[in-house]
N, C-alpha and C positions, 0 to 999 in steps of 0.2 A: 436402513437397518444395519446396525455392526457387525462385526463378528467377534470371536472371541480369538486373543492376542495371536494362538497359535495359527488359526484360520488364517486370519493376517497374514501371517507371515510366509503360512505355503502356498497362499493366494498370489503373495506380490510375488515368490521365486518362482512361481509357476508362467505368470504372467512376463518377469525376465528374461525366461527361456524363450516365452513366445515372440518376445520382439522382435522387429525386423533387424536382417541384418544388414549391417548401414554400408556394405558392397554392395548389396545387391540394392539399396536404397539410392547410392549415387553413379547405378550402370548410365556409361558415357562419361561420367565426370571423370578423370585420370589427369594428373593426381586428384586425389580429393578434396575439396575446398578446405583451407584452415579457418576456425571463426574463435576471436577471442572474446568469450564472456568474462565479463568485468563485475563480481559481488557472487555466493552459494550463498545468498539466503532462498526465500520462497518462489521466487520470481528468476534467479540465477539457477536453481536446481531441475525445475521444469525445462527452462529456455535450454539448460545442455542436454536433458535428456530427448528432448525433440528435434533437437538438430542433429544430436550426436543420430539418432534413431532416421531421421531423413538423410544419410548420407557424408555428413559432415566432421569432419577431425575437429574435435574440442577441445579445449583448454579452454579452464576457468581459473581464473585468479581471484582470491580472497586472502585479507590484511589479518581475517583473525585465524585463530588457530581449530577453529572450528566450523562448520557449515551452520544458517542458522540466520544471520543478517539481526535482525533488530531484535530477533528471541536469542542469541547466543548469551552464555551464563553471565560473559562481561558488563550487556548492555540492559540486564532483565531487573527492577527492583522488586522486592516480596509483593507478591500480592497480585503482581499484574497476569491477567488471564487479555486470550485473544476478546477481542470487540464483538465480535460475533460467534454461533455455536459452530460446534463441528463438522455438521455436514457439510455447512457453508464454508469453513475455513479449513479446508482440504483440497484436496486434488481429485480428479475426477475419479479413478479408477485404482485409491489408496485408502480406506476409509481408517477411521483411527480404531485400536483394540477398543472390544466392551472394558468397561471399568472409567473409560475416561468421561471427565464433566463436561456435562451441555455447551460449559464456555470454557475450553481445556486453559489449565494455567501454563505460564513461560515455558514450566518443566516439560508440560505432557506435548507443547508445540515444539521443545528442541528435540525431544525424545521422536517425535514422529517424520520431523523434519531429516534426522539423521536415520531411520528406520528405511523412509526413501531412498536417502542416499544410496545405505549397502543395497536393499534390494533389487533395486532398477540399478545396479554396478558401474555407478558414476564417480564412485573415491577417485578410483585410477585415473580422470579426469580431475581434476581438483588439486591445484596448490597452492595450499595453505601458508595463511602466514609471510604473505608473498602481495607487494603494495604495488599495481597499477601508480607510475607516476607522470606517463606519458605517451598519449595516443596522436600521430600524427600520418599524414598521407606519404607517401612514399615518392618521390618527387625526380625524376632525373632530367636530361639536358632537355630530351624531346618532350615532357611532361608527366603530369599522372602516373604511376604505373599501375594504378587499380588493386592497389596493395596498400596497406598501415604497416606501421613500424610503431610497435607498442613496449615499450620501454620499462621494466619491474625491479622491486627490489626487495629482494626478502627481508622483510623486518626483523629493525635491531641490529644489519648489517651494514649497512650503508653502501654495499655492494649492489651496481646496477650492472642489468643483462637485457638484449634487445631481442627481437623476436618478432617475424615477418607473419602476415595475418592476409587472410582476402575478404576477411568478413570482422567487425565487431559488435557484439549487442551487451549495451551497457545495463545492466541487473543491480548498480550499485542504491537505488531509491532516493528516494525523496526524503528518508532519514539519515544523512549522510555524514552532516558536520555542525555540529549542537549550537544552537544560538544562545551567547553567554552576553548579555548588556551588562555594561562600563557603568560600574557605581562607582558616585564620586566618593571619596574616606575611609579606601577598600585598606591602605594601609594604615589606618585605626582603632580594626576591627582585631580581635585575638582572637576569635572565632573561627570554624572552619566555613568557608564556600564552596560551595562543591554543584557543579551542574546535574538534573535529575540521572544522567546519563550513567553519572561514577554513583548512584546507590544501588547499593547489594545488598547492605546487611543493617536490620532494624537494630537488631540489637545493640549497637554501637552506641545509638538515640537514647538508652535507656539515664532516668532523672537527666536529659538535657532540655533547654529551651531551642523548641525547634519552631522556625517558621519559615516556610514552603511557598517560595511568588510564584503564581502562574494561577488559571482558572481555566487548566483544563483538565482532561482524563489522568493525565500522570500526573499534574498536584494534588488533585484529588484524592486518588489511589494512593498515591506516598503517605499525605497526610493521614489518612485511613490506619496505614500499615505502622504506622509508631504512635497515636495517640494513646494505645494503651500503659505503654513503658514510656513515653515522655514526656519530663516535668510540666511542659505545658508544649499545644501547636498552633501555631495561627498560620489561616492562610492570607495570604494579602495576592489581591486581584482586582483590577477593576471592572472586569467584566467575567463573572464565570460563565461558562458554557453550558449547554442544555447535557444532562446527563439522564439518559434513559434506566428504565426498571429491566433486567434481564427477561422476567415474566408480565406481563401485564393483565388484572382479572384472572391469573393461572397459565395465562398463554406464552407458548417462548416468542420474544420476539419478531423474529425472522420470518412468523407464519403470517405476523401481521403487517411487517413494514419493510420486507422482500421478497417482494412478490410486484409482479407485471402491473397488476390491479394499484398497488398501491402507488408503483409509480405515474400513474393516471394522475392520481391525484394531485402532481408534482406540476411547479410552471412547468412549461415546455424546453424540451430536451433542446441541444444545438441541432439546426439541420443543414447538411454539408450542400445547401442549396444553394448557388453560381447568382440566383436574385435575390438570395437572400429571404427572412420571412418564413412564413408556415406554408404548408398545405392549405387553401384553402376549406377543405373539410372538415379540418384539425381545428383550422382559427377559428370557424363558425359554432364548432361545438365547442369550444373553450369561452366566446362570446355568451352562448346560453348558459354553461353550465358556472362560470365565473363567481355570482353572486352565493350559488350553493358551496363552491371550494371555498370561498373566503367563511363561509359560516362553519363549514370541515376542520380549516385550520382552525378557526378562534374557541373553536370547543376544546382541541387538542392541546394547545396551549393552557386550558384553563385546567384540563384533566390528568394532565402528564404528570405536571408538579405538584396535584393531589395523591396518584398512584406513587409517586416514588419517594411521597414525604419528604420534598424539598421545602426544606425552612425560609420564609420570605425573603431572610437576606441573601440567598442565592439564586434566585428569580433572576435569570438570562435580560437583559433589555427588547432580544431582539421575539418578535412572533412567529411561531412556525407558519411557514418550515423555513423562516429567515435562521440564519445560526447555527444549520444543520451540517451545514463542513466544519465545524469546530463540537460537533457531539461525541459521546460516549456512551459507553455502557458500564453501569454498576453505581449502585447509590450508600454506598459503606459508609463514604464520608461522613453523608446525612444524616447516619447514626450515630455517629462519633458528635456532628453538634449537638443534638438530640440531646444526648447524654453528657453534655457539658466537658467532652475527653479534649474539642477541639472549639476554635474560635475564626469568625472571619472578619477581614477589615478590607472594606469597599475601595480600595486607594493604590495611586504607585507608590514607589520609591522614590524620594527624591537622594538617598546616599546613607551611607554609614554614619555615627556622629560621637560613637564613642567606642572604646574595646568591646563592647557588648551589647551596642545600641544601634537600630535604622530608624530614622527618620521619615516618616510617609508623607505623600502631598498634602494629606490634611491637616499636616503640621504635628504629630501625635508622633512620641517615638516611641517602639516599642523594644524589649528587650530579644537576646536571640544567642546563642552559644553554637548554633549551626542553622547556616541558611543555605536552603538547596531551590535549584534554579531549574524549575521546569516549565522553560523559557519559550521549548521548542527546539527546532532545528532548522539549517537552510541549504534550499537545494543549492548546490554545487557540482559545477566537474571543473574541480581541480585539473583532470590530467588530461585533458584536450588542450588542443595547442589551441591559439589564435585562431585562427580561419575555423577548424569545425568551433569552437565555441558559440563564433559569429554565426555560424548558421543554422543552432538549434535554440539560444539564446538572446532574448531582445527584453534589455532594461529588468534581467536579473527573473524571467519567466521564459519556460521553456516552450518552444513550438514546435511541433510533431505535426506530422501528417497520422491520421485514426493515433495520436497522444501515442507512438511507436517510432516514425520513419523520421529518419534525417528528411526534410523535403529534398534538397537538394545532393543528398548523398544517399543513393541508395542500397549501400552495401554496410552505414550505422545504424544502426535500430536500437530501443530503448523501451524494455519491458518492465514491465512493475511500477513505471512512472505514473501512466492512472489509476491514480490510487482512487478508492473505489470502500463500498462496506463489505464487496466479496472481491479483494484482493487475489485470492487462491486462483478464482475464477478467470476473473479478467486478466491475471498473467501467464495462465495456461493456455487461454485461447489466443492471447499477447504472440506467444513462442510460435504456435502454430501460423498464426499469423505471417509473423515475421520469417519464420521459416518459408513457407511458400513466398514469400519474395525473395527469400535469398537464394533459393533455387530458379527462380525468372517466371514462378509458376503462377505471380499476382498480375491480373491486369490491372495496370496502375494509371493513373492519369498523367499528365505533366508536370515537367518540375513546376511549373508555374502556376498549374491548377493545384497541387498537391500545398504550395505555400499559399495559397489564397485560403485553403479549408484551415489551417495551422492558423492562419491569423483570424480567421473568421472565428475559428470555437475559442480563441484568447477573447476574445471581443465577446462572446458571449458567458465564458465562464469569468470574465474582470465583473461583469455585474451578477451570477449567478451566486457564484459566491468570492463576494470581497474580501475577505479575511483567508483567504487561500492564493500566496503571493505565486505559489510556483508556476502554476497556471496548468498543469496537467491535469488538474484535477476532477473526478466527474462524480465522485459523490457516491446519492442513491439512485444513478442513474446507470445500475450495473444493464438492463435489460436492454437498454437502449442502445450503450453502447456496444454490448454484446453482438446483438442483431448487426450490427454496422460492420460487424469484422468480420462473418458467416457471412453474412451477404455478398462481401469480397470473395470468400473464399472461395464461393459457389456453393454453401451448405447451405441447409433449410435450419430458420429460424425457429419452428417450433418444435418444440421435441416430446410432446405430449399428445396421443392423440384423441385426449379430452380436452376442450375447449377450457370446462370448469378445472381442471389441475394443470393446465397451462397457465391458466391468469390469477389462480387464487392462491394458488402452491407454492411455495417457496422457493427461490433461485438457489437450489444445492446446487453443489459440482458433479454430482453422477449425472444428471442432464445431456454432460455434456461429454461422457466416458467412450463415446464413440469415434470422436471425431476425428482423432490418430486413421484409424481403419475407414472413415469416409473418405476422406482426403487421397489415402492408399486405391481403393476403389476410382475414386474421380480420375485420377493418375492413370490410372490402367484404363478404367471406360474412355476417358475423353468428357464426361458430363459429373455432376454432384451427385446424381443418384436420391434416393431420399431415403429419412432414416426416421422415425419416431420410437417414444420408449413408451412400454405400456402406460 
């Protein structure tokens, strides 16, 4: 339940006040540890308030001028709303004002996102505008000094500045640096090209031939957002993605396909087991119940694209829940072919072929006065030198010990990387996470066990899902992995203490609005304690 904007807001200065304060959060530590967060979007703004709040001197550096990460004004095009609703796509103990929509658009997520900011008094942390260009170990005659030397430069200067850290957690995402493919007869085109990344404004669209490559959520949603004002759109894709209804039968999503229950229904999670395999319990009920999921999924598959009015030429190849890391939410598009405002062509590119002409594999050219390329993006870090690159990076996917820890470097950590359908979630409990290890308060396994679990869930998410190159990836398996990070932490996994709204209930973030003050408590007792919500 919401409250109204005002609530809000002397809810979150109330809760400011109440914070710990981060002297008496790092007694014994003198000086205080410095930790550089690298990205203020979703994922950067939690990790500094959790650290700053356990003890720790923060600084966060961000390239834009604003806090925000992939919803800032730069990077938003019209139309796009979060993936999932609001309780889900919040923070635990921040809910967003009444007035805002079940799936808040770009605006109501940078509005809420900077709302956080001031009220939890994280600006003063924060500088902006200011490019992460180099993270490296601090190195002298005798070795190591258990220090980074992270290197910035405020953008548009070309002036760098260095600056000593004993901790970095990198919050820059897996949306990092846009994948733009090399068409061949680029200088034959008079046309604009432009990556999905640089659209702002429909209106620009208006009486142009616009066509949109890509067949996922943001070509979709673009094509959507100008079919009204443009002389014609085509999407060209050779495989579009499964695109979900917001409500399904009247229902919001989330009640039905985030939830513990539903991830049951899912193949089986990674499990960070030394032999590898299931539980035996697990594999024997998955043995009996196998032939009833497969008739689960084939229904769903047949019901989905009845419910959301997908036109047969958009029909996915793959069957659920295969194609489920390349889904979305929102069927607009649908409506736009529907109504003949929009056109789609089953094909690549094979290049440009005239001032105002692509050419497609199926040999068909079509006309175009603007092509926008909603291509994707690819993880990168740019600003790690050599050796950490080498040690979080193999063959261009990233491996994490719990998709967080440098294995081998336990003082880098990396939040927001599992990316997830409750992002909010899993980078909240991400921070705390990582925070109890940056305080020495994780019991960790070896570097050697900890690279065996990294390479083991790579090995299982290259087959879970293949079209998900980074490799951090976990999906709809927020519950799962959830439980795996509380589990470390010594908190209890369920937070309900109904069985029935534990399993049927949807994975919000207020679930988990306690776990700041658990941790506090565990610290002081010596044990987790336990904690359930009505």
């Amino acid at each position: 339940m919401t409250t109204s904007a005002g609530a809000q807001e002397g809810k979150a200065r109330d809760h400011h006040l109440q914070e710990p304060d981060p002297g008496q959060a790092s007694r014994g530590w003198e000086p205080r540890p410095r930790v550089c967060v690298i990205g203020a979007g979703v994922a950067g703004l939690v990790t500094a308030r959790v650290l700053r709040n356990d003890g720790f001197r923060v600084t966060v550096f961000e390239r834009e001028p604003e806090p925000g990460g992939v919803w800032t004004s730069s990077r938003s095009y019209p139309g796009l709303r979060a993936n999932t609703p609001r309780e889900v796509y919040s923070f635990s103990d921040f809910p967003y004002p009444d007035g805002t929509d079940d799936f808040p658009t770009a605006a109501q997520v940078r509005g809420y996102l900077a709302a956080y900011a001031d009220h939890f008094g994280l600006r003063p942390l924060l500088e902006l505008s200011t490019e992460v260009t180099s993270v490296a170990r601090v190195k002298e005659a005798e070795g190591d000094t258990g220090s980074f030397e992270v290197t910035v430069s405020p953008v548009g200067t070309g002036d760098t500045r260095c600056r000593t850290f004993d901790f970095v957690a990198v919050c820059s995402g897996t949306f990092s640096i846009p994948h733009v493919p090399r068409l061949p007869g680029r200088d034959r085109f008079a046309g604009s090209v432009r990556h999905s990344s640089r659209f702002q404004d429909a209106a620009r669209f208006t009486d142009q031939r616009v066509v949109v490559v890509g067949g996922g959520r943001s070509a979709m949603g673009i094509a959507a957002s100008v079919a009204e004002r443009a002389r014609s759109v085509t999407l060209v894709c050779r495989r579009p993605h499964w695109m979900m209804p917001r409500y399904l039968l009247g229902t919001r999503m989330d009640r039905l396909f985030v939830t513990r229950l539903a991830e049951a229904l899912l193949p089986p999670y990674h499990r960070p087991d030394p032999n590898g395999g299931e539980a035996p319990r697990q594999s024997t009920f998955r043995k009996m119940a196998a032939p009833l999921l497969r008739l689960w999924w084939r229904g769903q598959t047949r019901l989905v694209p009845r419910l959301a009015g997908m036109p047969p030429g958009m029909l996915p190849d793959a069957t659920l829940p295969g194609g489920l890391e390349k889904s979305g939410i929102g069927t607009e598009f649908y409506q736009a072919l529907r109504e003949g405002q929009a056109e789609v062509e089953r094909s690549g590119i094979t290049g440009f072929s005239g001032p105002d002409t692509l050419r497609l594999e199926t040999g068909r050219e079509i006309r175009a006065d603007v092509v926008v390329l909603a291509t994707g993006w690819r993880t990168a870090l740019p600003f790690l030198d050599e050796e950490l690159t080498a040690e979080v990076q193999q063959d261009g996917r990233i491996q994490l010990y719990r998709r967080i820890l440098a294995p081998r470097e336990p003082r880098l950590g990396f939040v927001g990387f599992a990316s997830s359908t409750a992002c909010t979630i899993t980078s909240e409990l991400g921070a705390h996470w990582l925070s109890q290890c940056f305080r020495g308060e994780l019991d960790l396994p070896s570097s050697e066990a900890r690279e065996c679990e990294a390479r083991g869930f790579d090995r299982w998410a290259t087959q879970a899902f293949p079209d998900r190159p980074e490799g951090a990836f976990i999906g709809p398996y927020v519950a799962h992995y959830v439980d795996d990070l509380m589990r470390d932490m010594g908190l209890p996994e369920r937070r309900k203490r109904s069985r029935l709204r534990e399993y049927l209930g949807p994975l919000t973030a207020e679930r988990y609005r306690g776990v700041a003050d658990e941790r506090r408590q565990a610290r002081t007792k010596g044990n987790a304690g336990s904690h359930r919500d009505a």
